[in-house]
Structure formats: structure tokens, C-alpha cells
C-alpha positions in Angstrom: 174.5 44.8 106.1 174.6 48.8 106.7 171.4 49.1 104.7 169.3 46.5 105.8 170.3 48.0 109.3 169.4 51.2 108.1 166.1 50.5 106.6 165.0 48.3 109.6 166.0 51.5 111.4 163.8 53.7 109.6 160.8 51.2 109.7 161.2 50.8 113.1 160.8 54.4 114.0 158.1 54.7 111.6 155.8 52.0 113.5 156.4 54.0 117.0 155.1 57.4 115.4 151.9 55.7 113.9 151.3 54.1 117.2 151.8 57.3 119.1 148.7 59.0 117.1 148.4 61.5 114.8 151.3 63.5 113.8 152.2 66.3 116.8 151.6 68.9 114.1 147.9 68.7 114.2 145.7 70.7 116.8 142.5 70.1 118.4 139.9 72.7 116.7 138.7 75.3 119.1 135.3 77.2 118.1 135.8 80.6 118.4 134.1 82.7 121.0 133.5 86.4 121.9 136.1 87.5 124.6 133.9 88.8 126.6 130.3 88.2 128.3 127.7 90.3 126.7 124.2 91.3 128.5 121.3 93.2 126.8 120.9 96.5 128.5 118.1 98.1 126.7 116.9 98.3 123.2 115.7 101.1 120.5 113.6 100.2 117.5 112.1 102.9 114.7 109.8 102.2 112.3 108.7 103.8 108.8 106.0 105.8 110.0 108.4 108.1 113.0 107.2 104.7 116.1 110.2 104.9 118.4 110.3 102.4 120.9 112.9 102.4 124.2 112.9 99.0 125.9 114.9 98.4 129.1 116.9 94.7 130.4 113.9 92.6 130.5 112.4 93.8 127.1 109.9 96.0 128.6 108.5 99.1 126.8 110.2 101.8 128.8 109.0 104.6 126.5 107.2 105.3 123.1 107.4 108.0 120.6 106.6 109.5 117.7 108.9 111.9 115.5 108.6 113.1 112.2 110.3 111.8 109.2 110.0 114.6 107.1 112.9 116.9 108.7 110.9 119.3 110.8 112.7 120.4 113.8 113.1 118.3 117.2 113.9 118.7 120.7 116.4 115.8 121.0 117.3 116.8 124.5 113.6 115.7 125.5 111.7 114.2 122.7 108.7 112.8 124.2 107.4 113.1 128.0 109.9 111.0 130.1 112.6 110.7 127.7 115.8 112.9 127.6 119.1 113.0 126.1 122.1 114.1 127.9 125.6 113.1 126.6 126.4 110.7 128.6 123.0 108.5 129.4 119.5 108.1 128.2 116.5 108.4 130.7 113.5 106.3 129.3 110.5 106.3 131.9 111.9 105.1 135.2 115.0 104.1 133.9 118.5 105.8 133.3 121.4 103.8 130.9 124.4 105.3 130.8 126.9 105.5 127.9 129.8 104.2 129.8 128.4 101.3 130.6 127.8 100.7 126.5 130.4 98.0 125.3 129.0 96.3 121.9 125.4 96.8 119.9 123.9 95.2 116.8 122.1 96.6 114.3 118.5 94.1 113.1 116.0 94.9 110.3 112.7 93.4 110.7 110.6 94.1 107.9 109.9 97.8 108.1 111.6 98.3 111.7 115.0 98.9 112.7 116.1 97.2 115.9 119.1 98.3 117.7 120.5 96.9 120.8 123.0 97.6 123.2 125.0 95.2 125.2 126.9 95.8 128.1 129.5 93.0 130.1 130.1 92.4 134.2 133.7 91.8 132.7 136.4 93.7 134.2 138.8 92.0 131.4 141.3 94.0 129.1 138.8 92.6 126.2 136.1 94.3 127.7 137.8 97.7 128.3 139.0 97.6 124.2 135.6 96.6 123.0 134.3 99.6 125.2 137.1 102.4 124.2 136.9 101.8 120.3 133.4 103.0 119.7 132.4 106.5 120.2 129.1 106.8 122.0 127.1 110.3 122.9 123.6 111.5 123.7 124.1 114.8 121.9 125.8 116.3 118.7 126.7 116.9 116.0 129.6 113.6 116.0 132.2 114.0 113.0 134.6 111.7 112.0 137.2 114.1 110.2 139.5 112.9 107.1 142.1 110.5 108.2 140.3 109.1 111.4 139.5 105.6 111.8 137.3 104.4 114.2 137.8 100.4 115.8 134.2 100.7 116.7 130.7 102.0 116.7 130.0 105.8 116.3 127.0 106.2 118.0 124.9 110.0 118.6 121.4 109.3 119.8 120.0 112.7 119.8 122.3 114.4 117.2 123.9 114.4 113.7 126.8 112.1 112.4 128.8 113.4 109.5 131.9 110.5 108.3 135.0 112.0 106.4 137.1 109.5 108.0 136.6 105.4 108.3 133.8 103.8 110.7 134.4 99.8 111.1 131.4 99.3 112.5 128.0 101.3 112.6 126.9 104.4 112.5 123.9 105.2 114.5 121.6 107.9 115.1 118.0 107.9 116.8 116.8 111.2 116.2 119.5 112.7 113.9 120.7 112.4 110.2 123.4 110.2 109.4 125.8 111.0 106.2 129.1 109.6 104.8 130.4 112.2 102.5 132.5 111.2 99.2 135.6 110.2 101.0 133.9 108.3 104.1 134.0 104.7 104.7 131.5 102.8 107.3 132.0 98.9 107.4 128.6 98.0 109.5 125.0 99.7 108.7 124.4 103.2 108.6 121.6 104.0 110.8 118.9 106.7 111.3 115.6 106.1 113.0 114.4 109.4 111.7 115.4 107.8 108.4 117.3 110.7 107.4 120.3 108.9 105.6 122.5 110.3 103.0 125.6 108.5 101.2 127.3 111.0 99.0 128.3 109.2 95.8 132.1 107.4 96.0 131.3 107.3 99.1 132.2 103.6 100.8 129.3 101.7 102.4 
């Protein structure tokens, strides 16, 4: 009599979990999304020829350039009429971006052009403020990452050189400088130079 008890026991239970649903162990899938609200806040694309292109918000040419690609010498604090390069901000035709306001970019090839935009967020979230303080962003250089440093972000120089001992985890980008990653340097995203002055030293990690 115990085990027919028992076993009517054990059925019993069994028919009140499989009417309850599925087993509490399994979780509604949640698509993952970015933790914070990006906005395009304006835009640089280079071609093959030296073309540089500044666009602002709304996509609009705000200035356009043409450098060298053959090394010679250029004034990255004003390379073209209405564009200059301070540390901290870009001034393209009417309009002035500054660094700080930088939180995220993405690096695009279209055929023979590189496109890279910048984002920035209205957040005022803890997400926003360690997407914005892991990338290193200035106007003027040289930028080096020394052996040993690691970099969360982006190390970006607009108007100067980048030279990576240490470990990027994202991009490396340059508009009107070189961009290298010596022997023991390490860059996770695209190494970028508009000027298309690029050099990866061999054993070097790209």
C-alpha cells in the first residue's frame, strides 16, 4: 500500500507542474541592445585620390579637401580654408564638434572610400559616461599607446600621428596623420588613415 501511495504521489505532482507551464528554469529571450542612445554627429570620409569630406548632423557637406597621399608635409591645424584642428573640437565651415561630446564611431569601406562616423548620446546614464571615457579622442598629436596599455576604446588623433606599443580594442583612427602598430602592438577594430599612410610592423597583431 506505501508504494502505490507513493507513486500516485509522484504522479500527482507530476500532472500539476505540466499544467503550470514550462519548467521555471526557462527564460523569455531578450534581444540584446546597445545601452545607450546613439545620434550621428557628423561624418569624415577619404578617398584614394587625398578627397576628404566633413559632413555635419543632417549629412550635409560641411567642408571638402584635398591632401596629399604621398607624405609631403601638412598643416593639420588648418588644412583647408574653414577647417581647423584644435585638441579638443573640429571646426568644419559653420560648424564646431567637440571631442567631448564624442561617445562611439564606426569605421565603413565603400569601395575605394573610407567612411567614419561619430556618434554622440542625450544620455546622461553610467553606460554613456564608460562608452565615452574608454576611447581616447584628440584633434592634435602625435597619440602613443606605450607597452603595457590597453585601451577599452577608440584611439582617435584627427590631425596627428598614432603609434600602438600597447593594445587598442577598438580602432585606431587618423584623418590627416599616419597610423602604425609596431611589432608588439595589438588593435582589435580597423586601423585607419585617410591620408592612407598605414604601417603594421610584422608580429604585429591586427
Amino acid at each position: 500500500m506505501r508504494k502505490v501511495t507513493a507513486t500516485a504521489s509522484v504522479l500527482a505532482i507530476a500532472l500539476v507542474l505540466l499544467s503550470a507551464g514550462p519548467p521555471l528554469a526557462q527564460t523569455e529571450y531578450k534581444e540584446y541592445r546597445r545601452p545607450v542612445t546613439l545620434e550621428s554627429y557628423f561624418t569624415i570620409s577619404g578617398d584614394n585620390k587625398g578627397n576628404i569630406q566633413i559632413f555635419g548632423t543632417d549629412k550635409a557637406v560641411c567642408a571638402s579637401f584635398q591632401v596629399s597621399l604621398r607624405g609631403d608635409s601638412v598643416d593639420v591645424a588648418s588644412p583647408a580654408p574653414g577647417v581647423t584642428i584644435w585638441d579638443d573640437s573640429l571646426r568644419a565651415g559653420e560648424h564646431t564638434f567637440s571631442f567631448g561630446e564624442i561617445v562611439d564611431l564606426d569605421v565603413n569601406r565603400r569601395g575605394d572610400t573610407t567612411v567614419v562616423e561619430f556618434f554622440t548620446s542625450p544620455d546622461t546614464t553610467r553606460a554613456r559616461l564608460r562608452l565615452k571615457q574608454g576611447s581616447i579622442i584628440r584633434g592634435r598629436g602625435p597619440v602613443e599607446i606605450a607597452t603595457g596599455q590597453f585601451v577599452r576604446g577608440h584611439v582617435v588623433c584627427l590631425g596627428g600621428n598614432i603609434l600602438v606599443h600597447g593594445e587598442v580594442n577598438k580602432d585606431a583612427v587618423t584623418m590627416l596623420g599616419s597610423a602604425e602598430v609596431a611589432a608588439d602592438g595589438v588593435v582589435r577594430g580597423a586601423v585607419v588613415s585617410l591620408t592612407r599612410a598605414i604601417v603594421v610592423r610584422k608580429q604585429a597583431t591586427v
